[in-house]
DORO-455924 format. One record per residue (C-alpha): residue number from 1; x, y, z. Coordinates in pm, whole numbers, plus 50000, padded with zeros to 5 digits. Layout:
# residues N
<atom><num>NUM</num><xx>X</xx><yy>Y</yy><zz>Z</zz></atom>
...
***
This chain:
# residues 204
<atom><num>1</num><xx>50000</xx><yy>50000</yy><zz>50000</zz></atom>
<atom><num>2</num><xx>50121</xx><yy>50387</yy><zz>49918</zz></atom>
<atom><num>3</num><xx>50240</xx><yy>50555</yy><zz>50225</zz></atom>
<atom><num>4</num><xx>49955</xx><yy>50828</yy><zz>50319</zz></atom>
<atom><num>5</num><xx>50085</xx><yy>51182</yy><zz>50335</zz></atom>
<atom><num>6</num><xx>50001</xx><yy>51364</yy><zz>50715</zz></atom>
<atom><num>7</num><xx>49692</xx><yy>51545</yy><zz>50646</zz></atom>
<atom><num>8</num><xx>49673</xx><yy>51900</yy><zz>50753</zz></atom>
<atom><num>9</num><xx>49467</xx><yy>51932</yy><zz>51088</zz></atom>
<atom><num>10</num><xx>49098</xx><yy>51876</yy><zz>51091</zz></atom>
<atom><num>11</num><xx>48939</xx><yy>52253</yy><zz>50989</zz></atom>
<atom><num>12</num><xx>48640</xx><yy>52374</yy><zz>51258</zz></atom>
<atom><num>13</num><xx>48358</xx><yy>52289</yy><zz>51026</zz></atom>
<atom><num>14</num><xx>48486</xx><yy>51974</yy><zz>50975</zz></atom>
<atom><num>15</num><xx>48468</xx><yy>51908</yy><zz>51344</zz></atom>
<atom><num>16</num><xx>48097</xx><yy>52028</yy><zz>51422</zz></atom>
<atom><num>17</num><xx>47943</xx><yy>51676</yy><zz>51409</zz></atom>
<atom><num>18</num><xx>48081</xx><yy>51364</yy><zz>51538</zz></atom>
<atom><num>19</num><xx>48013</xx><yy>51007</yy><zz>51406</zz></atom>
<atom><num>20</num><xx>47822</xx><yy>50867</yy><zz>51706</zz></atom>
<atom><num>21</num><xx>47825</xx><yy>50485</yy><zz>51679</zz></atom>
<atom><num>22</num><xx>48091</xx><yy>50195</yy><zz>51698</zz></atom>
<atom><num>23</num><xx>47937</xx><yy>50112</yy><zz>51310</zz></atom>
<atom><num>24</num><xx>48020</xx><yy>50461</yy><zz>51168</zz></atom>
<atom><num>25</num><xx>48415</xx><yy>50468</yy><zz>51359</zz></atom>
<atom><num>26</num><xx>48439</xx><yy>50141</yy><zz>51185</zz></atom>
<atom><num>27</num><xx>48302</xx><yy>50308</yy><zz>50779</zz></atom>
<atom><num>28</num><xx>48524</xx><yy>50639</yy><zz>50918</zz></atom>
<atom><num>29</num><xx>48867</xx><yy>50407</yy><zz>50984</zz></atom>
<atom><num>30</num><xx>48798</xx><yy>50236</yy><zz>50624</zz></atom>
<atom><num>31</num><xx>48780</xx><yy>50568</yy><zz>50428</zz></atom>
<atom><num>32</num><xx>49055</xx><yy>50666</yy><zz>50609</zz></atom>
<atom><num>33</num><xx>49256</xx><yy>50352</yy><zz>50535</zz></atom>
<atom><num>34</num><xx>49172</xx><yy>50484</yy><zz>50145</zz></atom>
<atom><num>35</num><xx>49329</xx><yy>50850</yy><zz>50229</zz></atom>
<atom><num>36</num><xx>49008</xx><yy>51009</yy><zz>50301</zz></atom>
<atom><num>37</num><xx>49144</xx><yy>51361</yy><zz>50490</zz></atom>
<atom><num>38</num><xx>48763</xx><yy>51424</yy><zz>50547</zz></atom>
<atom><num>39</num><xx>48726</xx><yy>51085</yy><zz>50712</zz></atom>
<atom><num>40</num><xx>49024</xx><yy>51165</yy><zz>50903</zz></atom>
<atom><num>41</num><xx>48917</xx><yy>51492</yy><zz>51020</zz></atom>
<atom><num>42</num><xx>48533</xx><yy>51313</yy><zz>51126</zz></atom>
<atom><num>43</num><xx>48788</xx><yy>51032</yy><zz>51290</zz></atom>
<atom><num>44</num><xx>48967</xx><yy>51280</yy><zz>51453</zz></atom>
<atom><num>45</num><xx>48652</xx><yy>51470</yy><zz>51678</zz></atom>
<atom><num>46</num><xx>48573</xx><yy>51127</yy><zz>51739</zz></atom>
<atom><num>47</num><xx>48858</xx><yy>50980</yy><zz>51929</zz></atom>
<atom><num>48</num><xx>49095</xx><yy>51293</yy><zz>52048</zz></atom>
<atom><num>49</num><xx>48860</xx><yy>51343</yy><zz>52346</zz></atom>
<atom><num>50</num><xx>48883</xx><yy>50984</yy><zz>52475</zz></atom>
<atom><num>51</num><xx>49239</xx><yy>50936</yy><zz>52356</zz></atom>
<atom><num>52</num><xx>49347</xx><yy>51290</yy><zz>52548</zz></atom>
<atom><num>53</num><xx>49167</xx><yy>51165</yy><zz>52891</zz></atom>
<atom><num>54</num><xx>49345</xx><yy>50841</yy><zz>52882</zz></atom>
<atom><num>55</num><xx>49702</xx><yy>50975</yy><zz>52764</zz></atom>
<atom><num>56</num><xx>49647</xx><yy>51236</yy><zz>53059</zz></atom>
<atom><num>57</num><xx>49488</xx><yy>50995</yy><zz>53356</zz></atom>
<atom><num>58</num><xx>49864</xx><yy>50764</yy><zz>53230</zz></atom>
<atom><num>59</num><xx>50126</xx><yy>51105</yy><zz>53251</zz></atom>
<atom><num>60</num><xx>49954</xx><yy>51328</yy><zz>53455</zz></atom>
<atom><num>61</num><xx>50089</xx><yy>51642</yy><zz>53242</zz></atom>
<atom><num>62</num><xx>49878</xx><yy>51826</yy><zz>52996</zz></atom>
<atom><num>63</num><xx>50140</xx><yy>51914</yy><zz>52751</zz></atom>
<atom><num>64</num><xx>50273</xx><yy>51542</yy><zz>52733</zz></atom>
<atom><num>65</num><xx>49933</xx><yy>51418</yy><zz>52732</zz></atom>
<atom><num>66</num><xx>49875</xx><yy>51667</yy><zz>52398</zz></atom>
<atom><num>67</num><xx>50139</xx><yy>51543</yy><zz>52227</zz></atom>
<atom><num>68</num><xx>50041</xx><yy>51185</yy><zz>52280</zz></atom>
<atom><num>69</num><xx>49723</xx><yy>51262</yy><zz>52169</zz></atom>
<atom><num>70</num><xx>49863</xx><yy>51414</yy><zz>51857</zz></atom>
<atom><num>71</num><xx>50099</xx><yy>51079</yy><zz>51783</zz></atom>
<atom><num>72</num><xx>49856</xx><yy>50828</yy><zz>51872</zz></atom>
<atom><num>73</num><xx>49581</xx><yy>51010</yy><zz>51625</zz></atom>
<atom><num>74</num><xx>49855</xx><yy>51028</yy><zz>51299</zz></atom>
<atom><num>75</num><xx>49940</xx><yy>50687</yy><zz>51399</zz></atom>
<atom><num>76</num><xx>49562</xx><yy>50626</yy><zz>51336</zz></atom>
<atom><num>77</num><xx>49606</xx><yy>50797</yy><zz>50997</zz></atom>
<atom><num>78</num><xx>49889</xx><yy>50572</yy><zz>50878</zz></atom>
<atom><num>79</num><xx>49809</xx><yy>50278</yy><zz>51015</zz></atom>
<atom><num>80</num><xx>49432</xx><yy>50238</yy><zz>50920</zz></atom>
<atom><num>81</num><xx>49459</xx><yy>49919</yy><zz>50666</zz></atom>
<atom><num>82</num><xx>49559</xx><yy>49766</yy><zz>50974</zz></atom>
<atom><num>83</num><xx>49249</xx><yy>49788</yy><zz>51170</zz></atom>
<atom><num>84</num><xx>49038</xx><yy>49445</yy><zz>51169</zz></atom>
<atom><num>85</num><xx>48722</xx><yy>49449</yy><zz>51306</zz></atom>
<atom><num>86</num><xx>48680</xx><yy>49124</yy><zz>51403</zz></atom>
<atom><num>87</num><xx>48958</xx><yy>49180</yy><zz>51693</zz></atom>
<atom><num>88</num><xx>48756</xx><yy>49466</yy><zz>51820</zz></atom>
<atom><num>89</num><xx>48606</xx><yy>49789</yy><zz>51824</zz></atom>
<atom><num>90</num><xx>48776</xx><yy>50132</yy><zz>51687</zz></atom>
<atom><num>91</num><xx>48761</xx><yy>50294</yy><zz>52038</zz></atom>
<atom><num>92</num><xx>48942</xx><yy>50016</yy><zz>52200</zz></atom>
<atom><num>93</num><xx>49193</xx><yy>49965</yy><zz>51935</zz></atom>
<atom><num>94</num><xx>49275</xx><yy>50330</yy><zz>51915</zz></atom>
<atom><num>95</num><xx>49269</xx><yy>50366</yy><zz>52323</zz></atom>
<atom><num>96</num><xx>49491</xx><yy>50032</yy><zz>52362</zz></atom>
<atom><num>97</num><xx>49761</xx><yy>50220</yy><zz>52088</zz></atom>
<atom><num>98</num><xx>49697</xx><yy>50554</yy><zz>52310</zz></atom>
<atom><num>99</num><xx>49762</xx><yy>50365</yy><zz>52638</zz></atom>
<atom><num>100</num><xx>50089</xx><yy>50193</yy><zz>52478</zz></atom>
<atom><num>101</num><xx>50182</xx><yy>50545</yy><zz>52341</zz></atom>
<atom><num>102</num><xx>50170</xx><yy>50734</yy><zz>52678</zz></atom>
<atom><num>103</num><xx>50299</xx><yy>50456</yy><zz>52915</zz></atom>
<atom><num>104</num><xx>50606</xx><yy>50462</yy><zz>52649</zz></atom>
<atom><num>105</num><xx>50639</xx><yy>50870</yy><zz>52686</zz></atom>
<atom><num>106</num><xx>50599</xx><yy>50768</yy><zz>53064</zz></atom>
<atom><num>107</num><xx>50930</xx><yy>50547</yy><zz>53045</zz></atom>
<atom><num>108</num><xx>51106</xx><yy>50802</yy><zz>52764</zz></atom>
<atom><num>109</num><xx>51028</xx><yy>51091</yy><zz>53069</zz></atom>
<atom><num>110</num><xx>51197</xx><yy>50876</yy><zz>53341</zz></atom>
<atom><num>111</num><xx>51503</xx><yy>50800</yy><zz>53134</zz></atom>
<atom><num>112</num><xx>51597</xx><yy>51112</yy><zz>53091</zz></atom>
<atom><num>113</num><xx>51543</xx><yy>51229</yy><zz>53399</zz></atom>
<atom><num>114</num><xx>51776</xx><yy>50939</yy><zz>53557</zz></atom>
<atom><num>115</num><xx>52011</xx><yy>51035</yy><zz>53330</zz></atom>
<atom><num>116</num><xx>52036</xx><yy>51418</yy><zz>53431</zz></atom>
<atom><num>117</num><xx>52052</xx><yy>51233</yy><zz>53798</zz></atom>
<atom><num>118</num><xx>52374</xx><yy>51055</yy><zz>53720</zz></atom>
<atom><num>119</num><xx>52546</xx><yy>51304</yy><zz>53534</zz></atom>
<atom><num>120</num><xx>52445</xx><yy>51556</yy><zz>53848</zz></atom>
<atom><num>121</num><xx>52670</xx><yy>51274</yy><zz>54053</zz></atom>
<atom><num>122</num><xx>52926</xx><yy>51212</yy><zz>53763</zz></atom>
<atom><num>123</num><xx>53027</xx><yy>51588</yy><zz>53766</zz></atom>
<atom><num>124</num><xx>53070</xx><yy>51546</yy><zz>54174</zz></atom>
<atom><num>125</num><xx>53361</xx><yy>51318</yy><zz>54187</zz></atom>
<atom><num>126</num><xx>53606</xx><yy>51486</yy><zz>54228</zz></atom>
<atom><num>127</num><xx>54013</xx><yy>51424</yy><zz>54081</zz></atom>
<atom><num>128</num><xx>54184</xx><yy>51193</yy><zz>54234</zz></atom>
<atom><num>129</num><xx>53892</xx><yy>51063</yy><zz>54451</zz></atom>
<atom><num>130</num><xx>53962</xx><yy>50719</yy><zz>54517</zz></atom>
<atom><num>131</num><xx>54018</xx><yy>50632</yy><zz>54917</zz></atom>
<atom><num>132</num><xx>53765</xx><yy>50437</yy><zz>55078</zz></atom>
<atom><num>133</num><xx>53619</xx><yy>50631</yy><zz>55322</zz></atom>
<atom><num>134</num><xx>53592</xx><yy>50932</yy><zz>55051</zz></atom>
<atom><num>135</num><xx>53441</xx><yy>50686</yy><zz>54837</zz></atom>
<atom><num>136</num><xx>53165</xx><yy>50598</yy><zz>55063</zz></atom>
<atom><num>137</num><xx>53128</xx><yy>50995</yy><zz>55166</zz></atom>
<atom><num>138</num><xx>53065</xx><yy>51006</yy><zz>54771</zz></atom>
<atom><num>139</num><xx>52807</xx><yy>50801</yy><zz>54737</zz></atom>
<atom><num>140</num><xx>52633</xx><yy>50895</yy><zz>55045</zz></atom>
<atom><num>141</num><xx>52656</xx><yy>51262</yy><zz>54915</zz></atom>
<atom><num>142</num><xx>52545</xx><yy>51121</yy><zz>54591</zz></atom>
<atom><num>143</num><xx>52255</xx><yy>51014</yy><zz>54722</zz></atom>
<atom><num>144</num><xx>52165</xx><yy>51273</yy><zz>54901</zz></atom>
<atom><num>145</num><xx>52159</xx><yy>51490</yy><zz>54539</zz></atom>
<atom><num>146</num><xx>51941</xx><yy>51231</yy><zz>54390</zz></atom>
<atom><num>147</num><xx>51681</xx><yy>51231</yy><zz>54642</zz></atom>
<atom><num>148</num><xx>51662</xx><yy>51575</yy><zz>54686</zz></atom>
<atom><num>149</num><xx>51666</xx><yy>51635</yy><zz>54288</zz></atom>
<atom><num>150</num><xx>51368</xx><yy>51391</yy><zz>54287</zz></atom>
<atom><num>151</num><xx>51206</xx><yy>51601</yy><zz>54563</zz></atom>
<atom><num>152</num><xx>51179</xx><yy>51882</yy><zz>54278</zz></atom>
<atom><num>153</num><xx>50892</xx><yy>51938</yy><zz>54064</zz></atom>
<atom><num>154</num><xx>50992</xx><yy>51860</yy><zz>53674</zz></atom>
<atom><num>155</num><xx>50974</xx><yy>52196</yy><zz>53581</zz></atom>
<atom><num>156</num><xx>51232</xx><yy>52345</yy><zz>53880</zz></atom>
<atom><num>157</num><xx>51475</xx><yy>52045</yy><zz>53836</zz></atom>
<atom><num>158</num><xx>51493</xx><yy>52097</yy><zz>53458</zz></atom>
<atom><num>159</num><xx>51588</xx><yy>52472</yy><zz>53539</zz></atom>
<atom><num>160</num><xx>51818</xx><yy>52344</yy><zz>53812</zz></atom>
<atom><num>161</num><xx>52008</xx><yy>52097</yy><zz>53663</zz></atom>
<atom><num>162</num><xx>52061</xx><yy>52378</yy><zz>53353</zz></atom>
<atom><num>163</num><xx>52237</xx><yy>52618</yy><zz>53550</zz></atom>
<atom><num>164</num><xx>52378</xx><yy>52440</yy><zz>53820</zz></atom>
<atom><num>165</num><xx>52516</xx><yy>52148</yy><zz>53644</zz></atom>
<atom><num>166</num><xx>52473</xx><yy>52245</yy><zz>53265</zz></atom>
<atom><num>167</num><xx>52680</xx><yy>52570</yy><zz>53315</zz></atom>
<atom><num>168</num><xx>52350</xx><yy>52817</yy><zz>53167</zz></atom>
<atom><num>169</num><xx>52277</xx><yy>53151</yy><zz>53263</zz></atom>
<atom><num>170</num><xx>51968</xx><yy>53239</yy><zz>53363</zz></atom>
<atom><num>171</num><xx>51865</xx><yy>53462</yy><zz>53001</zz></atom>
<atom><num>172</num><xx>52008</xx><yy>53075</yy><zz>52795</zz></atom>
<atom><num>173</num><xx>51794</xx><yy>52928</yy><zz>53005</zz></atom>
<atom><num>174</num><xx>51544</xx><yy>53130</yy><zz>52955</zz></atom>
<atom><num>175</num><xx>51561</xx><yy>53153</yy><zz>52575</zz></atom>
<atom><num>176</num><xx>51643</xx><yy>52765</yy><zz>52560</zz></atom>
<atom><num>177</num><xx>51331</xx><yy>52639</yy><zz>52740</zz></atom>
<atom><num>178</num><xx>51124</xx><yy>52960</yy><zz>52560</zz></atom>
<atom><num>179</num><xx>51039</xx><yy>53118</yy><zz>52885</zz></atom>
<atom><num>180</num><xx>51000</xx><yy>53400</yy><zz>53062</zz></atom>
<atom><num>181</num><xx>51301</xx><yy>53529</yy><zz>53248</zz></atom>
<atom><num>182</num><xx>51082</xx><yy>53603</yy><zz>53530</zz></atom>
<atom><num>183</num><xx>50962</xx><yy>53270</yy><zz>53584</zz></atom>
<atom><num>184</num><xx>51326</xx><yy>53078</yy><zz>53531</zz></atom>
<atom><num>185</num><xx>51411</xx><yy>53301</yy><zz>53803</zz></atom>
<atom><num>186</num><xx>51126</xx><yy>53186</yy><zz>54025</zz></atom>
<atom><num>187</num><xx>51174</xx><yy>52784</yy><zz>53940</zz></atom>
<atom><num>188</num><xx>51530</xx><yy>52826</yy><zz>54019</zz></atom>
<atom><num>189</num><xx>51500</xx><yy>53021</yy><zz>54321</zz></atom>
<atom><num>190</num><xx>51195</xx><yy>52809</yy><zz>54422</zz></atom>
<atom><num>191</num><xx>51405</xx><yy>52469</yy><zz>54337</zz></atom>
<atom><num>192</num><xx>51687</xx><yy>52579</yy><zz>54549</zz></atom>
<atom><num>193</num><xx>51510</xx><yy>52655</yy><zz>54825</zz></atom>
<atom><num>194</num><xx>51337</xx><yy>52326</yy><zz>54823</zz></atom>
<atom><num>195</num><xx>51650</xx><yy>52135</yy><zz>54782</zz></atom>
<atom><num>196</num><xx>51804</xx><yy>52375</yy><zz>55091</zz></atom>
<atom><num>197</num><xx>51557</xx><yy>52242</yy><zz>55333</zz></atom>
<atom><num>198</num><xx>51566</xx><yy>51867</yy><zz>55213</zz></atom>
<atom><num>199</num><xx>51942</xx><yy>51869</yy><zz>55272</zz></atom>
<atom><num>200</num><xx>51926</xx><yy>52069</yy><zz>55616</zz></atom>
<atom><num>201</num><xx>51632</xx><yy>51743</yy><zz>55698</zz></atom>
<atom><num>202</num><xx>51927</xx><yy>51514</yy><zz>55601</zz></atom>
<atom><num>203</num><xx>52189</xx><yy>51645</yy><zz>55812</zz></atom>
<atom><num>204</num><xx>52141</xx><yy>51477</yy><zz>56084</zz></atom>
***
């Protein structure tokens, strides 16, 4: 079969009525399977509102939960030959690929967050570090980074680990993560003081 081009998203007429019944998905996913951009676009009211709530209830963040939405609904679009109706319904197909989508992102989120983690303990040993007792100091210390990183809300650890450990002003910052400078400030200052008291709870 051709590879389908990505249609352009669904115009607001074409989203005023919504096929109501598990018959018409099945007609919609059949046309689409044939190109059909205006099946797409009825497809598309259809299913984003169910595919958003489960992609959100799985990550718990509105802008991943959007994306997801958009990759689970273009997968729809080029994999619509696929679809056999004699394993099941439209909605549950399409919600079982939106479930798989988002518990992927899920995973891909994680990953790179344990990865900012170790390089945040990489970039702590210091030269020449290698008795046992400073070894063990280390990794206690370590430790205490990576639980009080994970104490951070994404969004102040990001701007954390930039300028503390990624060597960014505040404006790169800024202008990397298309912010205002204002509220880098805030997430940093707000981060630090967060990871502040969770170290001065650890002292002891």
């Amino acid at each position: 079969m051709t590879a389908l081009a990505t249609p352009r998203p669904p115009t607001t007429s074409s989203r005023r009525s919504a096929p109501g019944n598990a018959e018409d998905l099945c007609d919609l996913v059949s046309a689409v399977a044939s190109g059909s951009e205006a099946a797409f676009a009825s497809l598309y009211t259809a299913l984003a509102g169910p595919v958003h709530g489960i992609s959100l209830r799985v990550l718990r963040n509105p802008a991943h939960a959007e994306e997801v939405t958009q990759e689970v609904l273009l997968e729809v679009w080029r994999t619509a030959a696929a679809y056999r109706r004699e394993r099941g319904s439209v909605m549950t197909w399409v919600l079982t690929i939106a479930h798989r989508r988002a518990v992927d992102r899920v995973r891909a989120v994680q990953a790179a967050a344990d990865r900012d983690l170790r390089a945040i303990a990489e970039r702590a040993v210091p030269p020449g570090w290698d008795s046992v007792e400073g070894t063990v100091e280390l990794a206690l210390d370590s430790e205490r980074v990576r639980t009080a990183l994970a104490g951070l809300s994404a969004v102040q650890r990001e701007s954390v680990v930039l300028a503390y450990y990624g060597g960014y002003s505040q404006r790169e910052i800024s202008e990397a993560l298309s912010l205002p400078l204002g509220t880098v400030k805030t997430r940093i200052r707000d981060g630090l003081i967060r990871l502040r008291a969770a170290f001065d709870g650890g002292a002891g």
